[in-house]
C-alpha positions in Angstrom: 107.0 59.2 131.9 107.8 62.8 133.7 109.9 65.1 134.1 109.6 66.4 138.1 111.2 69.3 139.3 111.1 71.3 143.0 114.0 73.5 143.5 115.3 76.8 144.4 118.5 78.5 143.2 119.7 82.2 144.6 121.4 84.6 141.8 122.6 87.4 143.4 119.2 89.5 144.7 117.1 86.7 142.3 115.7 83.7 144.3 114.3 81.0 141.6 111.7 78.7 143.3 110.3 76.3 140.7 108.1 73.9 141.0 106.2 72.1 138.0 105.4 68.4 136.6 105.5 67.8 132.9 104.5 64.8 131.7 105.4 62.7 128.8 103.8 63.1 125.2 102.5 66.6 126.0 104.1 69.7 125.9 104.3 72.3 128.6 104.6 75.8 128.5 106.7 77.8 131.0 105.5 81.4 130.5 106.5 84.4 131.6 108.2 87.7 131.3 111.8 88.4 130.6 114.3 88.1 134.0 111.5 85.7 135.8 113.8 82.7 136.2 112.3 80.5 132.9 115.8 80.2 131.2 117.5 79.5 135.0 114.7 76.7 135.3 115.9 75.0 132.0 119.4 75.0 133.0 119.2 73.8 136.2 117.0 70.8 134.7 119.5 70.4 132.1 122.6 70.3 134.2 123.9 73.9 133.3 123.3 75.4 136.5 123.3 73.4 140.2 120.5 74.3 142.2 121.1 75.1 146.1 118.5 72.6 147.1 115.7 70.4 145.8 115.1 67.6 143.8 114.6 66.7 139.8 113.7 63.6 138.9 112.8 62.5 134.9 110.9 59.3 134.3 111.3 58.3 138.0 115.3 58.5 137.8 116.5 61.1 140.0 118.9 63.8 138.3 119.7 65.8 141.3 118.7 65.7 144.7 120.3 68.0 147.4 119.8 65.8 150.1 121.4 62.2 149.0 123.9 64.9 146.9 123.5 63.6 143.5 123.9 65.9 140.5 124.0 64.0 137.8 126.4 65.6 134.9 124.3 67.2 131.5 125.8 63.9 129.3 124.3 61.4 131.5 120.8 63.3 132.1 119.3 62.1 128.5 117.9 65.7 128.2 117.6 67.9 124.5 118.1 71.3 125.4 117.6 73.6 122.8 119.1 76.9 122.7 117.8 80.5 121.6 120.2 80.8 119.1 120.7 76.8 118.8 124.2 76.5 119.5 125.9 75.0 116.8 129.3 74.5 116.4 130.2 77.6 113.4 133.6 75.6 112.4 131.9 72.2 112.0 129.3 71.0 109.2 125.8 69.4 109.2 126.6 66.6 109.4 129.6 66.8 112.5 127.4 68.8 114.3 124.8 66.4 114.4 127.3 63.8 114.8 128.4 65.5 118.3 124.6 64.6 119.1 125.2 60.8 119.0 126.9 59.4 121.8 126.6 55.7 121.6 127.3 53.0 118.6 130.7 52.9 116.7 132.0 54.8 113.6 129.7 53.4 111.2 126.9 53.2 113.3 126.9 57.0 114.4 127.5 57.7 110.8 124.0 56.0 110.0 122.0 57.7 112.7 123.3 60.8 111.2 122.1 60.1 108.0 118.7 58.9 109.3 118.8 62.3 110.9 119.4 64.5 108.0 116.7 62.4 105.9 114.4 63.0 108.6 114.7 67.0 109.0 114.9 67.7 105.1 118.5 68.9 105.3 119.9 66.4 102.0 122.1 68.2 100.3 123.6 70.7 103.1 126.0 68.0 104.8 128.9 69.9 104.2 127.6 73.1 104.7 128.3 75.2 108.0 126.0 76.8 110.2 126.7 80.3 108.8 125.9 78.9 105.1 122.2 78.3 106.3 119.4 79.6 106.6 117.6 80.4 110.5 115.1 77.7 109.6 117.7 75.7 108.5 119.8 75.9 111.2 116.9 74.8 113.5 116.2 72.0 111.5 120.5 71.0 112.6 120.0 72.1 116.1 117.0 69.7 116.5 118.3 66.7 114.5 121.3 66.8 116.7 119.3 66.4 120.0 117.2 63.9 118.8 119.7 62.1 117.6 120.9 61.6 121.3 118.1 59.6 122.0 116.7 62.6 124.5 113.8 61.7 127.5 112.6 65.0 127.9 113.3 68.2 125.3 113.6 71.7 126.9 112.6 73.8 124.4 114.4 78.2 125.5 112.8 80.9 123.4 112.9 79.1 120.4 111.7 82.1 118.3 112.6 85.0 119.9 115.1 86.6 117.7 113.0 86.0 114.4 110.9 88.2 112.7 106.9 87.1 112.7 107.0 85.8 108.9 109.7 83.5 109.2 108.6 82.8 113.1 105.3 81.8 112.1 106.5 79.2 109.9 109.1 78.4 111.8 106.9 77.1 114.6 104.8 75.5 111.9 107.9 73.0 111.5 109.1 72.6 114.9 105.6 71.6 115.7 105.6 69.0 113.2 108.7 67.4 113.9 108.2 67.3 117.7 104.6 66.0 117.3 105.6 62.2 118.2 108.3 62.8 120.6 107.0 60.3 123.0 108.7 62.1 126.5 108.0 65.3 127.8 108.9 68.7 126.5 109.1 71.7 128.1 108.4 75.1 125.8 109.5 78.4 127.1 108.1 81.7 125.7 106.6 85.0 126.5 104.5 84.8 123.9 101.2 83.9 125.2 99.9 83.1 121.4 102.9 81.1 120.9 102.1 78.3 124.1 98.5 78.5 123.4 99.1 77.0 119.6 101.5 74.5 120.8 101.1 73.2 123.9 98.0 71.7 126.4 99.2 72.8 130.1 101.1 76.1 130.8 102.9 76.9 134.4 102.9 80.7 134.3 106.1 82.2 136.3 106.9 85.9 137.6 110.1 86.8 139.7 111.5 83.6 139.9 108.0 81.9 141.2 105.8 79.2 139.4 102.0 79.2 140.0 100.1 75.8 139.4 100.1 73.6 136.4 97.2 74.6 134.7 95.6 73.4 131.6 95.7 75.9 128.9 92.2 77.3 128.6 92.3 77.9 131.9 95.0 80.7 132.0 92.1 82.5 130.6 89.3 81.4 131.9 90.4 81.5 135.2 93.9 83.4 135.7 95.1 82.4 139.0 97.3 85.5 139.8 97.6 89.1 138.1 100.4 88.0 135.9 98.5 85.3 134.6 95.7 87.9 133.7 98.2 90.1 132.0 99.8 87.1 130.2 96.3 86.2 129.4 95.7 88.8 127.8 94.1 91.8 130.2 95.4 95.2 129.9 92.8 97.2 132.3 93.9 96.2 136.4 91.4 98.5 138.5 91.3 98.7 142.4 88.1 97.3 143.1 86.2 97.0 146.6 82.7 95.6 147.7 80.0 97.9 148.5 76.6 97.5 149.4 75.3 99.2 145.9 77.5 96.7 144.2 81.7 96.8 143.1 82.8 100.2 143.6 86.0 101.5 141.3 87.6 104.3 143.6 90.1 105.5 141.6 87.3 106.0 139.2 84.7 107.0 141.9 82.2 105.4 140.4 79.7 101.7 141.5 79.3 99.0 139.2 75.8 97.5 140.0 77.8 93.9 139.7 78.2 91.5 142.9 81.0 89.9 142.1 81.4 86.2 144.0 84.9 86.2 145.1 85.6 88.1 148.7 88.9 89.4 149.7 90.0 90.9 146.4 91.6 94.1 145.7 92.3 94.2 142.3 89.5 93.9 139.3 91.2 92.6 136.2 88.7 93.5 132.9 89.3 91.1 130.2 86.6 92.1 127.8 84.2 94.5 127.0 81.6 95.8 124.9 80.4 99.7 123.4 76.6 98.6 123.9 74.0 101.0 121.7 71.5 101.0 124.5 74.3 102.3 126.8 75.9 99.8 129.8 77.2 99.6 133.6 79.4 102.4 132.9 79.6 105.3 131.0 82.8 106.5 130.0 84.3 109.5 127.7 87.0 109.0 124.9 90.5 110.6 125.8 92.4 109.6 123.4 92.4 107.6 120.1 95.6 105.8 118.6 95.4 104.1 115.3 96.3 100.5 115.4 97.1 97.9 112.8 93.8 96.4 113.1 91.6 99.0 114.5 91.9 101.8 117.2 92.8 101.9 120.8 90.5 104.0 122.8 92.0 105.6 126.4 88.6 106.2 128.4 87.5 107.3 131.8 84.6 108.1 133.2 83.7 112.0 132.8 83.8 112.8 136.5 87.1 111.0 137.5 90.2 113.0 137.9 92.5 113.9 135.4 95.2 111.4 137.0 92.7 108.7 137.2 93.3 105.4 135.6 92.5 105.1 131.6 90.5 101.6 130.4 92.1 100.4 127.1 89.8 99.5 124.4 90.2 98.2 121.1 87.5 98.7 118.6 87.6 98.0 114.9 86.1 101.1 113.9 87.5 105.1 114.9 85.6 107.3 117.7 86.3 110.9 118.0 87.9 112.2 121.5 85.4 113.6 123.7 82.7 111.5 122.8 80.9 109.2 125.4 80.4 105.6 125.0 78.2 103.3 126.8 80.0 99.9 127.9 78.9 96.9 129.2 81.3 94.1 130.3 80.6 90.6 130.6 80.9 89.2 134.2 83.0 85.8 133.5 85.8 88.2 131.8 85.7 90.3 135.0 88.6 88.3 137.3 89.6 89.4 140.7 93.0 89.6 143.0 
């Protein structure tokens, strides 16, 4: 089973152009910043939004397809969809909402499957209770019971955590984890948060102004970032132009050589991932500007002694404090050196 999509949808100035294959028992992450098109993506798979051409097909059943014009209506695409702030219906209870779920069966049926549902998600004793009664776990717990209980093919999972503090997100995703662990079709997990998709799902499809690059597995979004977004959602803070020389990778803005010979031609970009203050000194030498307490440790602005004032700083974390003005040798590991 998977869940196929190819299509493009204009907004205004915004031009979505997705493409992307998640397949069934695995989740996939759709990461990107805010305004890149991840929520549009969801609702045009989910039968929110209509895109202006393309094709999305789920477990080899097409759900639209602009050229044989069929747009197959949300009820009838067997899709879970849920919502940042879940959705529920405030003037209904536990149990009706996850009774509007349930779409097939009689009276007594759909009253069983409810009950099945509300055993499953730990939500006994809050049947009559209303969405405003409970808690933001809680009311996740609902929102999930009543899309499974639809008998979904595919769940879209949009931001799930986004409006939670870290305490309560963090366990949070513990649970959603746990209950979505053997949903047998595929699931698509949008976030920003890099940490977030790296915890919970195997394959990531990274997106920036309404584009998606390549289905990747995880590990390599930072192994091998394929674009400069995917470095930055990877995790690299320091983007430096960079240019071959015959003394090695020269940093102009910096005016200084790097005796490294990087392998890649036609870049012009150097993203640094990681990097070490060596005792013995390193490639670079480099002076401390600035120094900003952190909650684990210090951030270090830096830039070589010589450059101009209006010269790129390098970010560096270290766990212990430097003062400003003094020099540090660094050294940076060559398979954490990427380049655009």
């Amino acid at each position: 089973m998977s869940l196929i999509v190819d299509i493009e949808k204009r907004l205004g100035a915004f031009t979505l152009r997705a493409e992307l294959e998640a397949r069934g028992g695995e989740a996939l992450a759709l990461l990107g910043p805010s305004g890149c098109g991840k929520t549009v993506t969801l609702k045009c798979v989910a039968g929110i939004l209509t895109p202006d051409r393309g094709h999305i097909e789920l477990d080899g059943r097409v759900l639209y397809d602009s050229k044989d014009q069929i747009d197959l209506p949300p009820q009838e695409r067997q899709i879970g969809y849920l919502f940042q702030q879940y959705a529920l219906f405030p003037n209904m209870t536990v149990e009706q909402n996850i009774l509007c779920g349930i779409q097939r069966g009689g009276k007594a049926e759909k009253a069983e499957l409810a009950a099945a549902q509300i055993r499953r998600f730990r939500l006994g004793g809050l049947e009559k209770q209303y969405p405003a009664q409970l808690s933001g776990g809680q009311q996740q717990r609902v929102a999930l019971a009543r899309i499974l209980a639809s008998g979904p093919q595919a769940v879209l999972l949009d931001e799930p955590f986004s409006a939670l503090d870290s305490f309560l997100k963090w366990n949070l995703e513990l649970e959603l984890g746990e209950m979505l662990s053997g949903f047998p079709g595929p699931l698509l997990w949008v976030s920003h948060d890099v940490g977030e998709c790296r915890r919970n799902c195997r394959k990531v499809c990274v997106m920036e102004s309404g584009n998606t690059d390549p289905v990747i597995p995880i590990e390599e979004l930072f192994t091998r970032p394929a674009s400069r977004s995917a470095a930055r959602l990877a995790g690299c803070k320091n983007f430096l132009r960079a240019e071959r020389a015959a003394e090695g990778l020269r940093l102009p803005e910096w005016d200084v050589t790097l005796p490294l010979q990087p392998e890649q031609s036609g870049f012009d970009t150097m993203a640094v991932f990681n990097a070490a203050i060596l005792p013995d000194g390193g490639e670079l030498s480099l002076r401390v500007c600035r120094v900003i307490e952190d909650v684990d440790g210090y951030i270090l602005l830096l830039r070589p002694e010589d450059a101009a004032p209006s010269a790129p700083f390098l970010r560096f974390e270290s766990p212990v404090p430097h003062a400003v003005g003094e020099t540090l040798g660094l050294g940076f590991r060559t398979d954490k050196l990427f380049f655009f």
